[in-house]
KEGUMI-40120 format. One record per residue (C-alpha): residue number from 1; x negated, y, z negated. Coordinates in nm, 2 decimals. Layout:
N
<r><seq>NUM</seq><X>X</X><Y>Y</Y><Z>Z</Z></r>
...
//
This chain:
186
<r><seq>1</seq><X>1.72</X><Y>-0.71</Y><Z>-0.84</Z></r>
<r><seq>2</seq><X>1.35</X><Y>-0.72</Y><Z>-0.77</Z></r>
<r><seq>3</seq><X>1.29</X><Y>-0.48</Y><Z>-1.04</Z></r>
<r><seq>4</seq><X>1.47</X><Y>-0.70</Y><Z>-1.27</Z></r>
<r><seq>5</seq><X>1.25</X><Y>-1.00</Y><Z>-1.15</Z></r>
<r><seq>6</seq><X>0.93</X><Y>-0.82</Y><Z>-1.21</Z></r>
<r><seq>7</seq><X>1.01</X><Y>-0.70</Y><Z>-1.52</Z></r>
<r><seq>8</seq><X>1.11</X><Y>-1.01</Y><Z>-1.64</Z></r>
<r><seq>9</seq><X>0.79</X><Y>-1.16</Y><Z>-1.52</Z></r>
<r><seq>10</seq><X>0.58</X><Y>-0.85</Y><Z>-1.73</Z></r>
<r><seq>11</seq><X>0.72</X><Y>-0.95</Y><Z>-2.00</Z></r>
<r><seq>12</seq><X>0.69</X><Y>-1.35</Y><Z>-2.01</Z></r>
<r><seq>13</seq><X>0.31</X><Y>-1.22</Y><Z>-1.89</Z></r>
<r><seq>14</seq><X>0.28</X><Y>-1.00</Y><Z>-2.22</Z></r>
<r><seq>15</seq><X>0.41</X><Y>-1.27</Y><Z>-2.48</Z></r>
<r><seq>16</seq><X>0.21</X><Y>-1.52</Y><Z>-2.37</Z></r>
<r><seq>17</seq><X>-0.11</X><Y>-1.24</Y><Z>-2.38</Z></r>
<r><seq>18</seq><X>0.01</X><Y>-1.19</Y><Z>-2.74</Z></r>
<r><seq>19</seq><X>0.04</X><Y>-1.59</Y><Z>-2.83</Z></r>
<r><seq>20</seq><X>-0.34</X><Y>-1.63</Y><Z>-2.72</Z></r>
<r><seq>21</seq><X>-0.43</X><Y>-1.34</Y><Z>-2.94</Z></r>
<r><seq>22</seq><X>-0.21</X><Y>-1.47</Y><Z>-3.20</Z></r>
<r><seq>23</seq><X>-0.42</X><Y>-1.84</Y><Z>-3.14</Z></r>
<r><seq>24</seq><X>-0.78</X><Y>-1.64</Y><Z>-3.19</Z></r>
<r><seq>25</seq><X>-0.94</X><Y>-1.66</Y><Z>-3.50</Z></r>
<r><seq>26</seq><X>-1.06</X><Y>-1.32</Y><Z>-3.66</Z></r>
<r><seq>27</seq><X>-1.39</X><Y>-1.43</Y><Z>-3.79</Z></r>
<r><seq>28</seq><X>-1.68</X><Y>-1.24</Y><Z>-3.70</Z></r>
<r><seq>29</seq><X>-1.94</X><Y>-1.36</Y><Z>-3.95</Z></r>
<r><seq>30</seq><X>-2.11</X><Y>-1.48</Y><Z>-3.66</Z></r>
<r><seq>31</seq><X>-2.17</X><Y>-1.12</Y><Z>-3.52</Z></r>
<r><seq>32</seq><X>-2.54</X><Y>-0.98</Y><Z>-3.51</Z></r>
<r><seq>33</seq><X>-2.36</X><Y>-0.63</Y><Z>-3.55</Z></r>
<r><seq>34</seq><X>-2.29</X><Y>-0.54</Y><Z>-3.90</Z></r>
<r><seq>35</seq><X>-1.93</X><Y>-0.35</Y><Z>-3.96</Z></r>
<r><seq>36</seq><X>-1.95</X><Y>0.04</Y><Z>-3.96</Z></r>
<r><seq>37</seq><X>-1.83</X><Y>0.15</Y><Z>-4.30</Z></r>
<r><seq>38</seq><X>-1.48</X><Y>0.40</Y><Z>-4.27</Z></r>
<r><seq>39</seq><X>-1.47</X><Y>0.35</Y><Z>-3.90</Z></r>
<r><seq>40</seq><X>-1.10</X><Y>0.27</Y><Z>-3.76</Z></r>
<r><seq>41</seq><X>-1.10</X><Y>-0.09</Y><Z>-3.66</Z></r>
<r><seq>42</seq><X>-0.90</X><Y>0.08</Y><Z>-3.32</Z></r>
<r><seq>43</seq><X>-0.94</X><Y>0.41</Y><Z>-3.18</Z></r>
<r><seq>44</seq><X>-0.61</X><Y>0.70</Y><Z>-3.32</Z></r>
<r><seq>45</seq><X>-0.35</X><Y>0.71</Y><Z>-3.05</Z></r>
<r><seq>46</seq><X>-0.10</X><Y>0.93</Y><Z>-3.07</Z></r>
<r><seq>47</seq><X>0.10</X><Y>0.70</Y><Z>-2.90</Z></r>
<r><seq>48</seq><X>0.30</X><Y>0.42</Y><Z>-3.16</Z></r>
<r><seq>49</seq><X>0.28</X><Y>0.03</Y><Z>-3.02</Z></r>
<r><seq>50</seq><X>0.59</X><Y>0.04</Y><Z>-2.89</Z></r>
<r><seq>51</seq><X>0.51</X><Y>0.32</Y><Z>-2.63</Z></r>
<r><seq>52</seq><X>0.19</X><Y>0.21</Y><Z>-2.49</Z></r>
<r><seq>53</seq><X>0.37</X><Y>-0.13</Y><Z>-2.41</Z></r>
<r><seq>54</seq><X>0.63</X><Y>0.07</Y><Z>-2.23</Z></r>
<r><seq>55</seq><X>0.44</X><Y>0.34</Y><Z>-2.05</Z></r>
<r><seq>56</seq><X>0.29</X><Y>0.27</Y><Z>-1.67</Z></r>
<r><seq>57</seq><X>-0.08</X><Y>0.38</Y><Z>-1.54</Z></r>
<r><seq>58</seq><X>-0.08</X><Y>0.69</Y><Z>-1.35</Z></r>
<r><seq>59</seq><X>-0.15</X><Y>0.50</Y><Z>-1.01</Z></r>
<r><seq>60</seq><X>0.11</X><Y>0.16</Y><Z>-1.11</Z></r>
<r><seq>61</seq><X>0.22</X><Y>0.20</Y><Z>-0.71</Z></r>
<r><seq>62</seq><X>0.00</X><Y>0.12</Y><Z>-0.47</Z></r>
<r><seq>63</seq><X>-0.16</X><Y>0.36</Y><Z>-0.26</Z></r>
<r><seq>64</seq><X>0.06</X><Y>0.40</Y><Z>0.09</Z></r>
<r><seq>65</seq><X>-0.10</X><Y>0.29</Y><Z>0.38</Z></r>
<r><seq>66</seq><X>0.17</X><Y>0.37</Y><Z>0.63</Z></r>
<r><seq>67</seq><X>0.10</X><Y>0.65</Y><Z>0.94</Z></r>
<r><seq>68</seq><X>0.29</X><Y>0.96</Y><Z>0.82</Z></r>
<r><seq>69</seq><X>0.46</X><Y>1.15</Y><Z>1.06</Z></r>
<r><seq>70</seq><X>0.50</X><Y>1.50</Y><Z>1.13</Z></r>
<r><seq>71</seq><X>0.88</X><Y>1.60</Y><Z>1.18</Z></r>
<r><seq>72</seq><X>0.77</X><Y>1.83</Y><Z>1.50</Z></r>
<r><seq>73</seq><X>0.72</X><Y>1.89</Y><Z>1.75</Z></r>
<r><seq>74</seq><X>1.00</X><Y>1.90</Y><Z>1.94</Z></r>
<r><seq>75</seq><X>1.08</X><Y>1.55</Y><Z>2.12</Z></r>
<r><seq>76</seq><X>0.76</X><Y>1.45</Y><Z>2.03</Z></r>
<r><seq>77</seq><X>0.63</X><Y>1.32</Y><Z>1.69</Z></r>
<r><seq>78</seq><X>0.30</X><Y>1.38</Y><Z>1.55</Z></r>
<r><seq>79</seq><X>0.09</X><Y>1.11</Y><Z>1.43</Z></r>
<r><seq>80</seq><X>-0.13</X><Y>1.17</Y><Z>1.15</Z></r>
<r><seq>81</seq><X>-0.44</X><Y>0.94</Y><Z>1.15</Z></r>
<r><seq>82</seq><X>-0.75</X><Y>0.96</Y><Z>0.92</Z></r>
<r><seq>83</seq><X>-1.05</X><Y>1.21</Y><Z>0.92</Z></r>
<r><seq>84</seq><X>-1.26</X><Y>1.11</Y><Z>1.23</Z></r>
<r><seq>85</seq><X>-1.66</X><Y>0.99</Y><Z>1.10</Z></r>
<r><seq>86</seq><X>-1.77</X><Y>1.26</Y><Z>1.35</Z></r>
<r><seq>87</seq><X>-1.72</X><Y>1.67</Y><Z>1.38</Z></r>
<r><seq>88</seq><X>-1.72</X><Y>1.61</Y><Z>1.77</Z></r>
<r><seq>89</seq><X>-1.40</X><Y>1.39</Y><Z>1.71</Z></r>
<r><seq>90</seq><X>-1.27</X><Y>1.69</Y><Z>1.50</Z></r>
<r><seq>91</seq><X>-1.32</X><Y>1.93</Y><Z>1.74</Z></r>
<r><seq>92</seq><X>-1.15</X><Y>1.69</Y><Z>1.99</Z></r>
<r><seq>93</seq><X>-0.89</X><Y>1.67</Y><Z>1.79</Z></r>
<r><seq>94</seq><X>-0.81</X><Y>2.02</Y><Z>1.73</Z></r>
<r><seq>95</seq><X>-0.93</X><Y>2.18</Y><Z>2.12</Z></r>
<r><seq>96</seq><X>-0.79</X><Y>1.87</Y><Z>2.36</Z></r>
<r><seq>97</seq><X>-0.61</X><Y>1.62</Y><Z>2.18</Z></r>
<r><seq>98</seq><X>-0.63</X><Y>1.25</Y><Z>2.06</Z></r>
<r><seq>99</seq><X>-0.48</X><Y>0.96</Y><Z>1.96</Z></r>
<r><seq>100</seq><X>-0.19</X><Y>1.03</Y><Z>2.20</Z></r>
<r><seq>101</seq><X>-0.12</X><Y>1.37</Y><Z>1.98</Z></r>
<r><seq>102</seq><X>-0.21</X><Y>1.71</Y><Z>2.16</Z></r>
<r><seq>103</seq><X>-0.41</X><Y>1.93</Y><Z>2.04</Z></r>
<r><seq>104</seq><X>-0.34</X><Y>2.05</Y><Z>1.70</Z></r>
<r><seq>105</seq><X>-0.45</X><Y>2.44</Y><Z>1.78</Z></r>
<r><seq>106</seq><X>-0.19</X><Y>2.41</Y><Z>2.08</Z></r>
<r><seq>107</seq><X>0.06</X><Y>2.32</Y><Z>1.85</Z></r>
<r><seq>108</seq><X>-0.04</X><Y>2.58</Y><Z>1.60</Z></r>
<r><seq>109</seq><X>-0.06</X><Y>2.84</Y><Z>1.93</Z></r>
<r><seq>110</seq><X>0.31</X><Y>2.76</Y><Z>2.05</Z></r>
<r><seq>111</seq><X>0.50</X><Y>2.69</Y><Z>1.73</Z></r>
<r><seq>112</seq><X>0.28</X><Y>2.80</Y><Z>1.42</Z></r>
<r><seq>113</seq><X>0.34</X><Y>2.60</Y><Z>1.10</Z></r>
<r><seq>114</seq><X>0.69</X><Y>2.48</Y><Z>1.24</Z></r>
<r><seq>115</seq><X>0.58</X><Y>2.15</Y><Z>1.40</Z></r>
<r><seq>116</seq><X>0.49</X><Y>2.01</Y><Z>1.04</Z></r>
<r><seq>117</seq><X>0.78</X><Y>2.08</Y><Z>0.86</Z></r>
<r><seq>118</seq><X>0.94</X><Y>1.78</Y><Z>0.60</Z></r>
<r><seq>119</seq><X>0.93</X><Y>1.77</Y><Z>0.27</Z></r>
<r><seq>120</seq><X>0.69</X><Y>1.95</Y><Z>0.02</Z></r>
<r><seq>121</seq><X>0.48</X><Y>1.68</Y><Z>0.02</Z></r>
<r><seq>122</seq><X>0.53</X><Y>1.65</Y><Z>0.34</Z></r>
<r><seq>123</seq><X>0.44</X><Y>1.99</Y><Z>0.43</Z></r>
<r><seq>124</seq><X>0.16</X><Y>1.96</Y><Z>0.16</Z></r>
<r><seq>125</seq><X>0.01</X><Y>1.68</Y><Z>0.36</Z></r>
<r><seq>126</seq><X>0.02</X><Y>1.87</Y><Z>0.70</Z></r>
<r><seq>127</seq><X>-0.13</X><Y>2.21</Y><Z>0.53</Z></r>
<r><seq>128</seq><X>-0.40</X><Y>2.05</Y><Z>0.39</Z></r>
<r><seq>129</seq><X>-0.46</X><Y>1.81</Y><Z>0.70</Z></r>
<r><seq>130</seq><X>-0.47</X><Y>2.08</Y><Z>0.98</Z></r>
<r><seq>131</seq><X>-0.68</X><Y>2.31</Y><Z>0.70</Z></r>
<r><seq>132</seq><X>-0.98</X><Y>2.07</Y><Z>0.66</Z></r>
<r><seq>133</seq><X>-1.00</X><Y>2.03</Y><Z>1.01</Z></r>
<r><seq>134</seq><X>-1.00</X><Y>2.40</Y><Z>1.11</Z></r>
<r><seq>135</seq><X>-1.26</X><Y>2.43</Y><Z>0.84</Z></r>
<r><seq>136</seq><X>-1.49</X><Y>2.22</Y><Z>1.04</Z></r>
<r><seq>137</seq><X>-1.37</X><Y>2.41</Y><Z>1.40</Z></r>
<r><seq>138</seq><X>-1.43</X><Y>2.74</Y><Z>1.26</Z></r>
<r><seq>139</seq><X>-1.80</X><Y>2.64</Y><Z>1.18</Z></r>
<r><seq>140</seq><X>-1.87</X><Y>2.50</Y><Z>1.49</Z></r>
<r><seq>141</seq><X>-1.70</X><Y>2.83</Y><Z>1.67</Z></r>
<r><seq>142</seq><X>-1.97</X><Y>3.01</Y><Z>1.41</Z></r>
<r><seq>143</seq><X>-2.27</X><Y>2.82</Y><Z>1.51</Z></r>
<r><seq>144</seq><X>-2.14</X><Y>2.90</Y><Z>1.87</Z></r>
<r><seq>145</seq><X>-2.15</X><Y>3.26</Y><Z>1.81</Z></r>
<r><seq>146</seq><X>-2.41</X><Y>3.29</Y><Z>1.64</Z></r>
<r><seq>147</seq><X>-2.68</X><Y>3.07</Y><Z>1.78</Z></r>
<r><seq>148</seq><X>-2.53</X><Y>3.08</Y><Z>2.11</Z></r>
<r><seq>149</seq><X>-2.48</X><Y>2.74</Y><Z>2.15</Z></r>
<r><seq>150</seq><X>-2.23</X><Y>2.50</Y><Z>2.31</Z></r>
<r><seq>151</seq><X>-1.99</X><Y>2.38</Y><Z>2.14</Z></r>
<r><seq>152</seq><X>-2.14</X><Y>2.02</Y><Z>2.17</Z></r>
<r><seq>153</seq><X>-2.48</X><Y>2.12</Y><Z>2.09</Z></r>
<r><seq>154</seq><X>-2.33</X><Y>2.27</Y><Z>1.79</Z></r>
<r><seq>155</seq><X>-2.11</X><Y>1.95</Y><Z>1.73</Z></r>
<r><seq>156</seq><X>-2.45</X><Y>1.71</Y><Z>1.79</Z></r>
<r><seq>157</seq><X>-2.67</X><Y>1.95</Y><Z>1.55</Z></r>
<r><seq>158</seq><X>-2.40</X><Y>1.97</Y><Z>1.27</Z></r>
<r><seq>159</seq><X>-2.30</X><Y>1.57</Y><Z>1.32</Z></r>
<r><seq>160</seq><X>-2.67</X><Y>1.45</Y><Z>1.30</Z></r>
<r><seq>161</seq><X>-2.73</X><Y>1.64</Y><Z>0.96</Z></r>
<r><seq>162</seq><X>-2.36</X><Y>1.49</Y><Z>0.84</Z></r>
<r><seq>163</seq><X>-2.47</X><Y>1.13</Y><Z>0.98</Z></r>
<r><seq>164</seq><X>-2.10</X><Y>0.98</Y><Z>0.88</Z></r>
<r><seq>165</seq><X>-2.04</X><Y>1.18</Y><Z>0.54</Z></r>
<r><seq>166</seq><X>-1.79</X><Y>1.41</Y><Z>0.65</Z></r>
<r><seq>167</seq><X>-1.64</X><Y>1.40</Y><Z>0.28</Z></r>
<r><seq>168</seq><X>-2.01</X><Y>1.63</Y><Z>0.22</Z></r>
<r><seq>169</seq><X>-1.92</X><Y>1.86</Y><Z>0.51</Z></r>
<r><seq>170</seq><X>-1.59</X><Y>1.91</Y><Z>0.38</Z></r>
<r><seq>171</seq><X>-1.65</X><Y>1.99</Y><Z>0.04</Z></r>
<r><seq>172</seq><X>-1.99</X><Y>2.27</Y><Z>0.13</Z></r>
<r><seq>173</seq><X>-1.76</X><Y>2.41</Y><Z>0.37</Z></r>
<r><seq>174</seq><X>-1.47</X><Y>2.47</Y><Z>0.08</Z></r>
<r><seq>175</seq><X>-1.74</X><Y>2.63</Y><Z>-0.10</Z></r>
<r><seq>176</seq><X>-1.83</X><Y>2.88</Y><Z>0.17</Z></r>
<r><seq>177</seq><X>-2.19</X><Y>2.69</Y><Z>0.14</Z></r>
<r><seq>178</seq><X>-2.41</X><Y>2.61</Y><Z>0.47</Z></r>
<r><seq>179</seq><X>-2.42</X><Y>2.24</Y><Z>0.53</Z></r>
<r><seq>180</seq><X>-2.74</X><Y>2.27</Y><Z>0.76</Z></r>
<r><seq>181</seq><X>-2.89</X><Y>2.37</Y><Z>0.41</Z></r>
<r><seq>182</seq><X>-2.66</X><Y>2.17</Y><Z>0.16</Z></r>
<r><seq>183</seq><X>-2.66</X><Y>1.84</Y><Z>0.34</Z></r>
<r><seq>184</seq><X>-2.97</X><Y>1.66</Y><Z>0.24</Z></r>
<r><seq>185</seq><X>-3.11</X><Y>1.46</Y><Z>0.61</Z></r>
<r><seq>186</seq><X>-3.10</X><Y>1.06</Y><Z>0.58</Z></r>
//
């Protein structure tokens, strides 16, 4: 029924766009732009009036803002929450915990990939949330070994170069490229 009523309501909203056009006069004579010769008056489509009236943008729902759930693990659901702002919280996240959730790497320890199983897009959602994570662990762990630092001096070295833009992190880690280097410093 709701659909109904909203569709009903898109179409009284589309004839009474197309009476105003209708109401518009087509002269231009006042225009300081002179008409292209053999230029269409609308850019080709190969899609006929009828079907751009009837087809939806790609993003007509709105974007979900509910907490997803993971189905596992057992007696105890997982809560997904958003990227923290800092790679300290990361590592947190993944060595001890937060939110209420344990530590994803003990849950990866004790039941592998089984605590986030759902749907594909479920599934999708915990793969690729539990893989950008231990993207920013594994560099930390790196800096660790290889500096032979703490893990929160690594964490304070890595988060004062990211200052907040863990979306730059993120993306020179995916390309296997150093973000001590990449990341420009504020």
């Amino acid at each position: 029924e709701e659909e109904e009523e909203e569709e009903e309501e898109e179409e009284e909203e589309e004839e009474e766009e197309e009476e105003e056009e209708e109401q518009e006069v087509d002269d231009d004579s006042d225009d300081k732009t002179e008409d292209i010769p053999n230029a269409p008056a609308t850019p080709s489509s190969s899609l006929s009036d009828e079907d751009l009236e009837t087809t939806k943008t790609r993003y007509s729902a709105p974007r979900s803002v509910a907490y997803r759930y993971a189905s596992g693990p057992p007696r105890r659901k997982f809560k997904y929450h958003r990227m923290p702002k800092t790679v300290a919280l990361v590592w947190q996240e993944w060595k001890h915990g937060s939110n209420g959730n344990p530590s994803i790497q003990s849950l990866e320890e004790k039941y592998s990939t089984r605590w986030r199983m759902g749907t594909l897009q479920e599934r999708k959602y915990a793969s690729n949330y539990v893989g950008v994570r231990q993207k920013v662990v594994r560099k930390v762990e790196e800096m660790c070994e290889q500096k032979g630092l703490t893990p929160e001096k690594a964490c304070e070295i890595l988060d004062r170069r990211v200052d907040g833009r863990m979306q730059l992190l993120m993306t020179a880690l995916r390309k296997g490229q150093d973000p001590l280097v990449i990341i420009p410093r504020r």
